[in-house]
C-alpha positions in Angstrom: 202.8 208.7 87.5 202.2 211.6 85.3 200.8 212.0 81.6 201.9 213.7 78.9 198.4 214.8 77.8 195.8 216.5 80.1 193.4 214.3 81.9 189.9 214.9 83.3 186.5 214.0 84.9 183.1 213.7 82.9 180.3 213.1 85.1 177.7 211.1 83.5 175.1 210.8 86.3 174.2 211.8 89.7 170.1 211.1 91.2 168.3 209.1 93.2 166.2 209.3 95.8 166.1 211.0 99.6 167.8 208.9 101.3 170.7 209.2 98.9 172.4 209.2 95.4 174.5 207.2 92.6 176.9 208.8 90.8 179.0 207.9 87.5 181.5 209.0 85.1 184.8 208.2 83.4 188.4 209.9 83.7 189.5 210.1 80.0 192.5 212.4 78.2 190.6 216.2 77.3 189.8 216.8 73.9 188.0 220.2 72.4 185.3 219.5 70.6 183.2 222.7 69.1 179.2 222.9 69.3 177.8 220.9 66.5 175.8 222.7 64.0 172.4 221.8 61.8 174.1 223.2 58.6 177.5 221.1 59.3 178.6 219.0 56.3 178.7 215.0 56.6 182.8 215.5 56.4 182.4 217.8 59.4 180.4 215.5 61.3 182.7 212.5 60.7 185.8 214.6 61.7 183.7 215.1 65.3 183.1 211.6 65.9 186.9 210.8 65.4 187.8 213.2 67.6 185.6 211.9 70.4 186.1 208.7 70.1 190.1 209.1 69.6 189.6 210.4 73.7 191.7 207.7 75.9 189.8 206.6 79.1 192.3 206.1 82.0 191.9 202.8 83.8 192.9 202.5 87.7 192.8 206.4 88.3 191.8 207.9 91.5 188.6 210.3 91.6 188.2 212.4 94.5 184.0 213.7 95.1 183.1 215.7 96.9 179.5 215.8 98.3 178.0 218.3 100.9 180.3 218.1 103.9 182.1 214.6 103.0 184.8 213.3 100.9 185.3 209.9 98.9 187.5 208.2 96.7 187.1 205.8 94.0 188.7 203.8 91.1 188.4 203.7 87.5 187.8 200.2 85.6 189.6 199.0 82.6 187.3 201.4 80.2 188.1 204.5 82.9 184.4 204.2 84.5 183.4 205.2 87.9 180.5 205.0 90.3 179.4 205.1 94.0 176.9 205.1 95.4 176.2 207.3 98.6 174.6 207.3 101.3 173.7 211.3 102.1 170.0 212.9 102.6 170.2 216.2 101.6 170.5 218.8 104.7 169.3 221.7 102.7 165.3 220.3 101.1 165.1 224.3 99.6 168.4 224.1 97.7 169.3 222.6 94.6 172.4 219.9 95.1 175.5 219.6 92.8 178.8 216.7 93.7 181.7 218.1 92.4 184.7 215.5 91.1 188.7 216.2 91.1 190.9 213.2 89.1 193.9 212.4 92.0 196.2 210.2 90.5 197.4 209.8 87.8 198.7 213.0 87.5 197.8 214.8 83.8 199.9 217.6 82.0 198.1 220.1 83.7 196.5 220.0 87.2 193.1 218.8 87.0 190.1 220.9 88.1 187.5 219.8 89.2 183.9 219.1 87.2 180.4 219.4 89.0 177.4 217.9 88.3 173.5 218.7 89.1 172.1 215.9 91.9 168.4 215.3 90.8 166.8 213.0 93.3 163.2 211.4 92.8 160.3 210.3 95.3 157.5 210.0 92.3 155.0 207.6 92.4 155.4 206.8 88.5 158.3 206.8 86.5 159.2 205.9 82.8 162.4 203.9 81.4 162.5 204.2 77.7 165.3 203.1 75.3 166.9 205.6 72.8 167.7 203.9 69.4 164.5 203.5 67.0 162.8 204.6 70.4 162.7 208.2 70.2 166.0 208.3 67.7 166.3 207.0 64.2 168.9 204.6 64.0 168.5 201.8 61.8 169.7 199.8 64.7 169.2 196.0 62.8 171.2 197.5 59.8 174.8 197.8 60.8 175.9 199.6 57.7 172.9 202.6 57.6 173.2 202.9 61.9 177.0 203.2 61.3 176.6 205.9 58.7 174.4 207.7 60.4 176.2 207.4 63.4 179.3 209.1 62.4 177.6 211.7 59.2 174.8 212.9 61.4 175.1 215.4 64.7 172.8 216.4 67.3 171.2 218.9 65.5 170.7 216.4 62.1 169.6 213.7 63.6 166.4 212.8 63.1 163.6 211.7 66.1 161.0 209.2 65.9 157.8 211.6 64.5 155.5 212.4 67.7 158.0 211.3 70.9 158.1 214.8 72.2 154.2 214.7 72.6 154.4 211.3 73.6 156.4 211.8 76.6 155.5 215.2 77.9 152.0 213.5 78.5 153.3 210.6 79.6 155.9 212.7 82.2 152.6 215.0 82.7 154.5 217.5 81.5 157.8 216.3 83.0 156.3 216.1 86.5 157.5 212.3 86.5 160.9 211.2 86.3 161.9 209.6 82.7 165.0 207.4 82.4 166.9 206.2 79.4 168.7 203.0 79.3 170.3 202.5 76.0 173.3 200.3 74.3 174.9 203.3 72.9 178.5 204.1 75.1 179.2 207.0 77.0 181.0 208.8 74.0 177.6 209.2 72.8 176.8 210.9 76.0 177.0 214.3 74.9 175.2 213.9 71.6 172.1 212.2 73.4 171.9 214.9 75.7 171.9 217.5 72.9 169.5 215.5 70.8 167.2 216.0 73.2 167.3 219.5 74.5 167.3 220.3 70.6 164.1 218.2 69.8 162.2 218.8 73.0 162.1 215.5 74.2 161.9 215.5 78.5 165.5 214.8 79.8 166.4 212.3 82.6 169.3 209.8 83.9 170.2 208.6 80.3 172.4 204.6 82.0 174.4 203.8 78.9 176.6 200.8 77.9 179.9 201.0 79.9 182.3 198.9 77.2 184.9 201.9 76.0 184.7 202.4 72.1 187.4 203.5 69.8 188.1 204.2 66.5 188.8 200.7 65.7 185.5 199.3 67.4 183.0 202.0 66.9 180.9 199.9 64.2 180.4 197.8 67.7 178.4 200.7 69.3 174.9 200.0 70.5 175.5 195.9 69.9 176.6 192.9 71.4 175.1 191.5 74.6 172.0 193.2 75.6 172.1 192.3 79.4 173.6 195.6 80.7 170.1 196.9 80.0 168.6 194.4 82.1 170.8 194.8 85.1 170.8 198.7 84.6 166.6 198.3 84.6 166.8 196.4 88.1 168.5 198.9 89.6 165.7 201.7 88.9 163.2 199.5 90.3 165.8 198.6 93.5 166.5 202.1 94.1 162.7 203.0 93.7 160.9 200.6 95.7 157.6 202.6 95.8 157.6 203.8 91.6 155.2 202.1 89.1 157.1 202.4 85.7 155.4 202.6 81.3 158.3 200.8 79.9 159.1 202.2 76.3 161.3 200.2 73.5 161.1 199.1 69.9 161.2 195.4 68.7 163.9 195.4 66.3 166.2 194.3 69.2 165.7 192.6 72.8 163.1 195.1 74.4 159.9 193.1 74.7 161.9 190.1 76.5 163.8 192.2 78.7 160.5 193.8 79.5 159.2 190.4 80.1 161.4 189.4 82.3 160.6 192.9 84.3 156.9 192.1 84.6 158.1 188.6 85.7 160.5 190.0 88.4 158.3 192.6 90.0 154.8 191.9 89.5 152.7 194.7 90.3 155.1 197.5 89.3 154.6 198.0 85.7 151.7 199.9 84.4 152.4 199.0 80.3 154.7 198.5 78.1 154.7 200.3 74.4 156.8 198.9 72.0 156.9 200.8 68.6 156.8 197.9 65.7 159.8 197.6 63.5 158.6 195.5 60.7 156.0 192.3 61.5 156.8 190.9 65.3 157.6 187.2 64.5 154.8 185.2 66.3 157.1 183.0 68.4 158.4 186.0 70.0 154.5 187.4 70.9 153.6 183.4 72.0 156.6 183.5 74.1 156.0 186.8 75.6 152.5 185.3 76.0 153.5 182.3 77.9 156.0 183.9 80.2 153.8 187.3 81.3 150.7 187.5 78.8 149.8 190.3 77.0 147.8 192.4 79.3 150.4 194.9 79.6 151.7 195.1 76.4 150.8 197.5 73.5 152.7 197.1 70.0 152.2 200.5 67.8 153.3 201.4 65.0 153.9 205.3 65.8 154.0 207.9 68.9 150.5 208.8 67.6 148.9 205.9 68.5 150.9 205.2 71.6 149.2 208.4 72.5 146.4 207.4 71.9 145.9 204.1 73.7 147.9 206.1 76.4 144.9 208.1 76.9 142.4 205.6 76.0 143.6 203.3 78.8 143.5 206.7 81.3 147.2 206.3 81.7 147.5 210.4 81.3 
């Protein structure tokens, strides 16, 4: 089978820790997309976001990595994901690691060439997961009209962050020492943006797990909702493939994040140092006596800012 239009890999994610790594990505149709800019005009902005999410992701395609000395293969789902997960220490403990990924079949207009991606592997005692939307990004999540808007009118460089995270989590990561993760409801077309966002903002990057459902121009007002469990399951995979790490979970409460937290605490008792969830509005009090019930509270800060998650950060000599 061949396509008319050029095909090709984007690698999302390659870490883990020294016994081996997990990779991801998604084959989808190439598309040019210029650098954003900070002076760009909202029409601008909206002309970007329909041209990344007019990108086609190609189900059942063949993806050949390549890692060190060995070769693998794997197929795409029905949104054109990836992953694997592989068993490989590396043989080189002075030299930096990349995999490097070659789309097989179908064939695209052009031959495909093959995309590379930095390995980053982990053996930290602590770690931090955080969430991205109204957790260190502005996004008016609970107000689908204002997190649509901004969504498509805004770019890397115009979005705004939550006022303090940079400070926040460059103690927290004792100045990026420890490994931070992002786990977020956003899809992978936002991929690029995030990553951006934060390099531009100074916020400490890390393996940024996002939501795998493909979004297209006639679904995109569905970004960062729906069914919150992918956040959970993504979660229990940092703690299975870090057996040894103590984690600060970080979210908001305008959406699931102190339950799924919950459940955490629940699941692997021991492991989680605190939780900080930043206050969006009042928390409704069944949701705290629930919480309550299920964990208690010992773990749990609510704030209102980065300032004063800072604050009780230090307080409770957590940096």
């Amino acid at each position: 089978m061949r396509l008319r239009q050029k095909i090709k890999v984007e690698p999302f994610l390659a870490f883990g820790n020294k016994e081996g790594i997990f990779v991801k990505g998604r084959v989808i149709t190439s598309y040019k997309q210029k650098r954003p800019m900070s002076r760009n005009s909202w029409f601008k902005n909206i002309l970007a976001t329909i041209r990344r999410y007019s990108v086609k992701s190609i189900s059942d395609a063949l993806v050949e990595i390549h890692f060190h000395s060995q070769r693998f293969e794997v197929r795409t789902d029905k949104d054109g994901v990836f992953e694997k997960q592989i068993e490989v220490e590396n043989p080189y403990l002075d030299k930096s690691e990349s995999v490097n990924f070659k789309v097989i079949e179908p064939l695209g207009k052009n031959k495909s060439t093959w995309a590379s991606k930095k390995v980053l592997r982990f053996e930290s005692s602590n770690g931090i997961i955080s969430d991205i939307d109204d957790t260190i990004l502005i996004s008016h999540s609970t107000d689908i009209g204002k997190k649509l808007w901004l969504s498509i009118s805004k770019n890397a460089y115009t979005r705004r962050p939550l006022p303090g995270v940079s400070d926040f989590y460059h103690e927290l990561t004792c100045q990026r020492q420890d490994p931070i993760f992002y786990v977020s409801s956003s899809d992978w077309s936002l991929f690029d943006l995030i990553r951006d966002f934060m390099r531009f903002r100074n916020i400490p990057m890390g393996p940024t797990l996002l939501k795998d459902k493909h979004i297209n121009l006639k679904n995109i007002w569905k970004s960062g909702s729906g069914n919150h469990n992918h956040k959970l399951e993504k979660i229990h995979f940092l703690f299975t493939l870090y057996p040894k790490m103590k984690f600060f979970l970080i979210g908001d409460s305008g959406q699931h994040d102190p339950e799924i937290y919950a459940q955490i605490i629940k699941k692997y008792p021991g492991r989680v140092h605190a939780v900080f969830i930043r206050l969006i509005g009042q928390l409704d009090p069944k949701r705290r006596e629930e919480i309550e019930s299920e964990v208690g509270m010992e773990k749990f800060f609510f704030v209102e800012s980065s300032e004063q998650a800072l604050e009780l950060a230090r307080k409770n000599e957590f940096i």
